[in-house]
C-alpha positions in Angstrom: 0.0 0.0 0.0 2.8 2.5 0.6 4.1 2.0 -3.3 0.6 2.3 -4.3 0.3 5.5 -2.8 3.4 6.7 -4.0 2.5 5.3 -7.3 -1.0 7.3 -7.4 -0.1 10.3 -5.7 0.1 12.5 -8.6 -3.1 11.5 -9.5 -4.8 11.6 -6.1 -3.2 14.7 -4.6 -5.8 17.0 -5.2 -8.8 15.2 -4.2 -9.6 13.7 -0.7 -9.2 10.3 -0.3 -11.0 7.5 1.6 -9.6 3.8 2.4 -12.0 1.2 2.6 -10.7 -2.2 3.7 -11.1 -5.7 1.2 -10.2 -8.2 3.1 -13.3 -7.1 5.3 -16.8 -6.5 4.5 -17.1 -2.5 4.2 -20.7 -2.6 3.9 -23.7 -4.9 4.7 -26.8 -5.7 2.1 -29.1 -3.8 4.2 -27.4 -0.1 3.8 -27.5 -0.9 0.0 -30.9 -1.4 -0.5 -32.7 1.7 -1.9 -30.8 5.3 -1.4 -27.3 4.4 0.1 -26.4 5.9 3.4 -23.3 9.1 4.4 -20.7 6.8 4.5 -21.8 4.1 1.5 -22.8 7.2 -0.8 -19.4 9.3 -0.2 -17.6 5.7 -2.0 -20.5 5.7 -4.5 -20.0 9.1 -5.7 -15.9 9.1 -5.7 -14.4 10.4 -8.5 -11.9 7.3 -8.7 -12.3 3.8 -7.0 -8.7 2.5 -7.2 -8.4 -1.1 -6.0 -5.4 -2.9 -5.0 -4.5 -6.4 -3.6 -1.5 -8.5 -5.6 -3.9 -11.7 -5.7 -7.3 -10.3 -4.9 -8.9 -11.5 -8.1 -10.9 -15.2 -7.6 -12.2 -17.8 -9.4 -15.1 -18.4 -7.2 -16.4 -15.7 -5.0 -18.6 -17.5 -3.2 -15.6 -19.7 -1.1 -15.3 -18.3 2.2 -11.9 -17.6 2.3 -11.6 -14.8 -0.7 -9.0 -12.0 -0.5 -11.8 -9.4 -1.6 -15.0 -9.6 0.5 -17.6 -8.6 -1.4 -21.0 -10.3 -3.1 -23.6 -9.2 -5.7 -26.2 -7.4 -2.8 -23.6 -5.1 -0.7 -21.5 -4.0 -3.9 -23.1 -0.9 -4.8 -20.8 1.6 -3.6 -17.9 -0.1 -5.5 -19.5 0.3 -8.9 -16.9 1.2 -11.0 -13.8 0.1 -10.1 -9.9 0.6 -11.4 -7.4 -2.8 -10.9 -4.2 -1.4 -9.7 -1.5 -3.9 -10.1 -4.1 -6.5 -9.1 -3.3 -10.8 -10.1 -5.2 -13.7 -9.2 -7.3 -16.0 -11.4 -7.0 -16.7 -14.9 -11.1 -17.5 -15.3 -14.0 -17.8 -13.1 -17.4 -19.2 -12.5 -20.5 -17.5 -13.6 -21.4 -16.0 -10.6 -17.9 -14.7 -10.0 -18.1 -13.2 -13.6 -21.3 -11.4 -12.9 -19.8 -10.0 -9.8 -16.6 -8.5 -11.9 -18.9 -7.0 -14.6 -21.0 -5.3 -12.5 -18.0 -4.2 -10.1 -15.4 -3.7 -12.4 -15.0 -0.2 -14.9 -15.9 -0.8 -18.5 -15.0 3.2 -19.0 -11.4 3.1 -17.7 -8.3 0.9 -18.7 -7.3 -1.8 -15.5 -3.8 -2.4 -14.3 -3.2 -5.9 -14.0 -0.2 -8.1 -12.3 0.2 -11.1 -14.0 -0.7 -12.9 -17.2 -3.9 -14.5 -15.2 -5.3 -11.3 -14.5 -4.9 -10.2 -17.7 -6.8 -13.3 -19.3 -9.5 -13.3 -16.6 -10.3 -9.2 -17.7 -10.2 -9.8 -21.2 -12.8 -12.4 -21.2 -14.7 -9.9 -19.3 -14.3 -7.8 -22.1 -12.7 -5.4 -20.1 -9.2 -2.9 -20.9 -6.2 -3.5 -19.3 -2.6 -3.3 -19.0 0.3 -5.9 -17.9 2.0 -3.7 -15.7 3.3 -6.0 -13.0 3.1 -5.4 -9.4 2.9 -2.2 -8.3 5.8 -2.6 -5.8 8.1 -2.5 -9.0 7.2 0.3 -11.0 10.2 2.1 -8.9 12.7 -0.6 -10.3 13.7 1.5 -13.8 16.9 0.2 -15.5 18.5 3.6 -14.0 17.3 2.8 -10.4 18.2 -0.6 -10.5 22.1 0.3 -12.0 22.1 1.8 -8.2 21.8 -1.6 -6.8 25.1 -2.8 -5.4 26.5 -6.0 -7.7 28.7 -7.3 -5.3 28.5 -9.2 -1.7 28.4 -7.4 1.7 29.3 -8.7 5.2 25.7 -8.7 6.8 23.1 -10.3 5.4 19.2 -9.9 6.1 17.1 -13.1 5.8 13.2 -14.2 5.9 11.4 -17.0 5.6 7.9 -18.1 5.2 5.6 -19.4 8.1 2.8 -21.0 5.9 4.6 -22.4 3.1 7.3 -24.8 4.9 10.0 -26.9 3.4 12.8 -27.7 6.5 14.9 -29.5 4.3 14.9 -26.4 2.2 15.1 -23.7 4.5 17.6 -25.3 6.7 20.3 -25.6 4.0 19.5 -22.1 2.6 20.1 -20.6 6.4 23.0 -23.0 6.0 24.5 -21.1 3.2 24.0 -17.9 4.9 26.1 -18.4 7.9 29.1 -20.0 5.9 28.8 -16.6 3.7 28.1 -13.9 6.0 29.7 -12.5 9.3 26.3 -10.8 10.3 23.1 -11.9 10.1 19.8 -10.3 11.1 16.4 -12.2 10.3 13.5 -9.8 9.4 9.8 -11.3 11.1 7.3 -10.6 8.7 4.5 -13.3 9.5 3.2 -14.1 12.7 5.0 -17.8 12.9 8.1 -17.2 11.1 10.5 -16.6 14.3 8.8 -19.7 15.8 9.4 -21.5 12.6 13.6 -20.3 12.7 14.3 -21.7 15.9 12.3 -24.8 15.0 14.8 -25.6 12.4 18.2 -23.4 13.5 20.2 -22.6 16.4 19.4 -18.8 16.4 22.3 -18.2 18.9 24.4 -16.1 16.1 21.4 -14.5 14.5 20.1 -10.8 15.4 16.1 -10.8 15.4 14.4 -7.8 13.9 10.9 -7.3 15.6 8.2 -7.3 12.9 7.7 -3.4 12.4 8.4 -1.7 8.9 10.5 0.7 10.2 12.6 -1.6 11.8 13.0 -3.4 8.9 14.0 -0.1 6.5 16.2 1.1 9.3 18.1 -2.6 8.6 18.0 -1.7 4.8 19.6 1.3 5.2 23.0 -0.1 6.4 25.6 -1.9 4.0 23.9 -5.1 3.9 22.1 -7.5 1.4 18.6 -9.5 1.5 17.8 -13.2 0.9 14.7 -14.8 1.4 11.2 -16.2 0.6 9.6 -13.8 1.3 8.8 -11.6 -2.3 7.6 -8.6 -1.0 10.4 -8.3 1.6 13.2 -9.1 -1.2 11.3 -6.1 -3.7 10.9 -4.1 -0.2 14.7 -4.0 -0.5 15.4 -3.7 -3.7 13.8 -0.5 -3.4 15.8 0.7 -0.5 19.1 -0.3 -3.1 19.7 -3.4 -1.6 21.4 -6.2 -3.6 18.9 -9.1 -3.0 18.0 -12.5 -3.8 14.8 -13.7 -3.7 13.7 -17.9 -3.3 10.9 -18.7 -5.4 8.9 -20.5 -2.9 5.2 -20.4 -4.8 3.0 -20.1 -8.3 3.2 -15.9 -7.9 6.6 -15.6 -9.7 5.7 -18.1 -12.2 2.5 -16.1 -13.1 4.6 -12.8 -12.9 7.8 -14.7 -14.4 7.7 -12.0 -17.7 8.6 -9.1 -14.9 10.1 -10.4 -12.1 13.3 -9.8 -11.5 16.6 -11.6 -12.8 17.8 -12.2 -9.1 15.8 -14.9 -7.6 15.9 -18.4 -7.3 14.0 -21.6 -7.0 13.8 -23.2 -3.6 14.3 -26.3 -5.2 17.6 -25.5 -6.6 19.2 -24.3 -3.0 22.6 -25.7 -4.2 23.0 -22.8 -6.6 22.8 -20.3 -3.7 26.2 -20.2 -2.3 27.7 -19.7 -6.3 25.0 -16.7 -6.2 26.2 -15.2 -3.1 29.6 -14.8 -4.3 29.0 -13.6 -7.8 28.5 -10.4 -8.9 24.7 -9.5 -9.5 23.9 -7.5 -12.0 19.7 -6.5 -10.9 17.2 -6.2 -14.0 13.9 -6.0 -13.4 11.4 -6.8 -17.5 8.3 -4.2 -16.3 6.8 -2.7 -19.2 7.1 1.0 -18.1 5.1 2.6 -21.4 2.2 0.4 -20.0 2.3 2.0 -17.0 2.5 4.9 -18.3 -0.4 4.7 -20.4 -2.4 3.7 -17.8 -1.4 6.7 -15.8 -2.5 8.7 -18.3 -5.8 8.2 -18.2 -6.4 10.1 -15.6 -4.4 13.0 -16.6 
């Protein structure tokens, strides 16, 4: 959300804004029945609707466990909707469909993620752009020349609490100590220091708590990143951190036209340590006239 807002602020920064969660149900059927309510009818009347969420979009909206918490009876005040940087799906069932279409702008051009996204909008019969995740529209050629190439002496690790491979994970942390004389490890779910000292001795290993701040202030030393964790290893690459990021799951694979050249699969942990003590040149294949184009819209 922070590179979204940075991303949108020329656009935004003369109008006032309102957040409105998706992950929650921001209004009930009841309030949008008939003439919406204050609060309902503020959203309803907004100029923009801008919605963001890297793998919000679904292929059945009716499962209960959906990123974006809406149905057909208390959508009303989204009518209208702009995708920014949004994956998910590549199709979905008819009810799912209906709930897009009557959601979802047909006036202005959507920024999609991944290639999924893209198909899922287009069967819609809906515009769009393949612009990538939001979180990498600061990665330019220019900004990413500023990324150091070579190793440092601390290193900054993560790993992933719900998607476990000890085997894995233990060999990559491993590598790390053989390679670095300080190491921090960056909490960024709630079961991921609990998972560390489940599978490592954490004896040599400086914890830092799981606060944003605490984490940039860690970024802002000479230090690299490597991890599972995709938005922590982009996080730092946008602090100029040289980083390299483990492919743990499908999101890189959908996104694998624009992610960048500096990650790895899990699966192939033996090319790590070779990695570490190359140089890494960072290159990130976003399609910036997309995003451009789709910024100019609303211009």
């Amino acid at each position: 959300m922070q590179c979204v807002k940075e991303e949108l602020k020329d656009i935004i920064c003369n109008y006032f804004t309102l957040s409105i969660p998706t992950h929650l149900c921001a209004f009930n059927t009841l309030e949008c029945l008939g003439n919406l309510p204050d609060s309902a009818s503020e959203v309803a009347s907004s100029k923009y609707k801008f919605v963001c969420g890297t793998n919000l979009l679904s292929g059945n909206m009716l499962h209960r466990t959906n990123q974006w918490d809406i149905n057909i009876l208390n959508c009303k005040p989204i009518v209208g909707s702009i995708l920014v940087g949004v994956g998910g799906a590549p199709k979905a069932d008819w009810y799912t469909r209906k709930l897009y279409k009557k959601v979802l702008s047909d006036k202005y051009i959507h920024s999609v993620r991944d290639k999924n996204a893209q198909k899922l909008l287009i069967s819609l019969g809906l515009k769009c752009e393949y612009t990538g995740c939001v979180t990498m529209w600061k990665l330019t050629p220019e900004f990413c020349n500023s990324i150091p190439n070579e190793k440092h002496e601390k290193v900054v690790f993560t790993l992933t609490d719900y998607n476990r491979n000890p085997e894995k994970d233990i060999k990559m942390i491993e590598t790390i100590k053989r390679n670095y004389k300080n190491i921090f490890f960056w909490i960024q779910g709630a079961h991921d220091l609990e998972y560390l000292k489940e599978i490592t001795d954490i004896k040599n290993i400086s914890i830092i708590q799981p606060d944003i701040k605490e984490y940039s202030n860690i970024l802002n030393d000479s230090i690299d990143y490597i991890g599972t964790r995709l938005h922590a290893g982009i996080f730092a690459m946008r602090h100029k951190v040289r980083s390299i990021i483990i492919r743990v799951d499908s999101r890189m694979d959908v996104m694998s036209e624009c992610i960048p050249n500096n990650t790895i699969s899990r699966m192939n942990m033996e090319k790590l340590d070779n990695m570490i003590n190359n140089s890494i040149e960072t290159k990130c294949n976003i399609n910036f006239n997309a995003i451009e184009r789709w910024k100019q819209q609303f211009e």
